[in-house]
C-alpha positions as CSV (number, residue, x, y, z in Angstrom):
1,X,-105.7,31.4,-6.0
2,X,-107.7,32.1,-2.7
3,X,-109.0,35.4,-1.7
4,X,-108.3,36.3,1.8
5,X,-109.2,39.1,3.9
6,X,-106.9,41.8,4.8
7,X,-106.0,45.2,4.8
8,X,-105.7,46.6,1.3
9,X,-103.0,48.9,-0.1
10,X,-104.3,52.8,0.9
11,X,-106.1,54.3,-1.5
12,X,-106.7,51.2,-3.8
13,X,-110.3,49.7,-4.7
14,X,-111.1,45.9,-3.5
15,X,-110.7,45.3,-7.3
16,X,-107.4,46.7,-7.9
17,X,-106.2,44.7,-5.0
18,X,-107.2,41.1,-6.2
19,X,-106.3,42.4,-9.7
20,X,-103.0,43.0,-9.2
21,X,-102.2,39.6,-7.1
22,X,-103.7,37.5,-9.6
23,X,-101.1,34.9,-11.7
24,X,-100.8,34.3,-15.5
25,X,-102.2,31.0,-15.7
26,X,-105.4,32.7,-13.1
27,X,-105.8,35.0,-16.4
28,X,-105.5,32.2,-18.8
29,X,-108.2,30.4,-16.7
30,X,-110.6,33.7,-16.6
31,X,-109.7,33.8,-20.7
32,X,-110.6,30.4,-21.5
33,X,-114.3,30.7,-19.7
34,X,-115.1,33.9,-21.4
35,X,-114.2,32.1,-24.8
36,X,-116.4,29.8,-24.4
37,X,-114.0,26.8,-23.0
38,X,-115.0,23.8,-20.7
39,X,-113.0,23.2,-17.7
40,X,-111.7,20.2,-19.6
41,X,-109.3,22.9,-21.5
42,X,-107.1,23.6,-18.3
43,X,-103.6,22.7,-19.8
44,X,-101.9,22.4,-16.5
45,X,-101.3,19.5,-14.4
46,X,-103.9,18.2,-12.3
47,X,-102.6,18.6,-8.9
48,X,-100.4,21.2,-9.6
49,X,-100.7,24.8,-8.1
50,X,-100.9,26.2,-11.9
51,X,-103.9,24.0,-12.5
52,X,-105.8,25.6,-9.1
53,X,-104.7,28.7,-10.0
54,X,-106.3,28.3,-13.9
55,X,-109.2,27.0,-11.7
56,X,-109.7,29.9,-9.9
57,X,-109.9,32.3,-12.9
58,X,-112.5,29.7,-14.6
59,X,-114.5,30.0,-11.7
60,X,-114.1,33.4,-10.0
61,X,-117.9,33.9,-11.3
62,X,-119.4,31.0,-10.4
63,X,-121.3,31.1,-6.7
64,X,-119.1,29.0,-4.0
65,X,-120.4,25.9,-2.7
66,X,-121.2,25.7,0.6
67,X,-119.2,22.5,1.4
68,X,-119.9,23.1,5.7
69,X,-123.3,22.8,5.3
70,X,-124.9,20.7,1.7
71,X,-127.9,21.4,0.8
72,X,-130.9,18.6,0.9
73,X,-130.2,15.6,-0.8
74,X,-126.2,16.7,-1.2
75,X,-125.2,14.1,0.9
């Protein structure tokens, strides 16, 4: 699941917002990284929007790559 930028809800924290939009298989994914799971463990098809979504969770705190502009010796 992408974050995007837009107006929140009134009164609710950045937090809250991406909290509340995220799906069960983004939880499962956010589950299986604190547990200790490789990314090997996503049960979902590949390809499928369930498996980027379980994706997402594993790697919400992981820095994003920079695919616009590699670093040296990234190709």
């Amino acid at each position: 699941m992408a974050s995007f930028a837009f107006a929140r809800p009134e009164g609710q924290q950045t937090q809250e917002f991406f909290m509340s939009s995220r799906s069960s298989q983004w939880e499962e994914g956010r589950a299986a990284k604190l547990s200790g799971a490789t990314a090997s463990a996503d049960p979902y098809e590949v390809g499928s929007q369930q498996s980027a979504d379980w994706l997402e969770g594993f790697t919400v705190d992981e820095p994003e790559q920079n695919i616009d502009r590699p670093e040296p010796g990234e190709g």
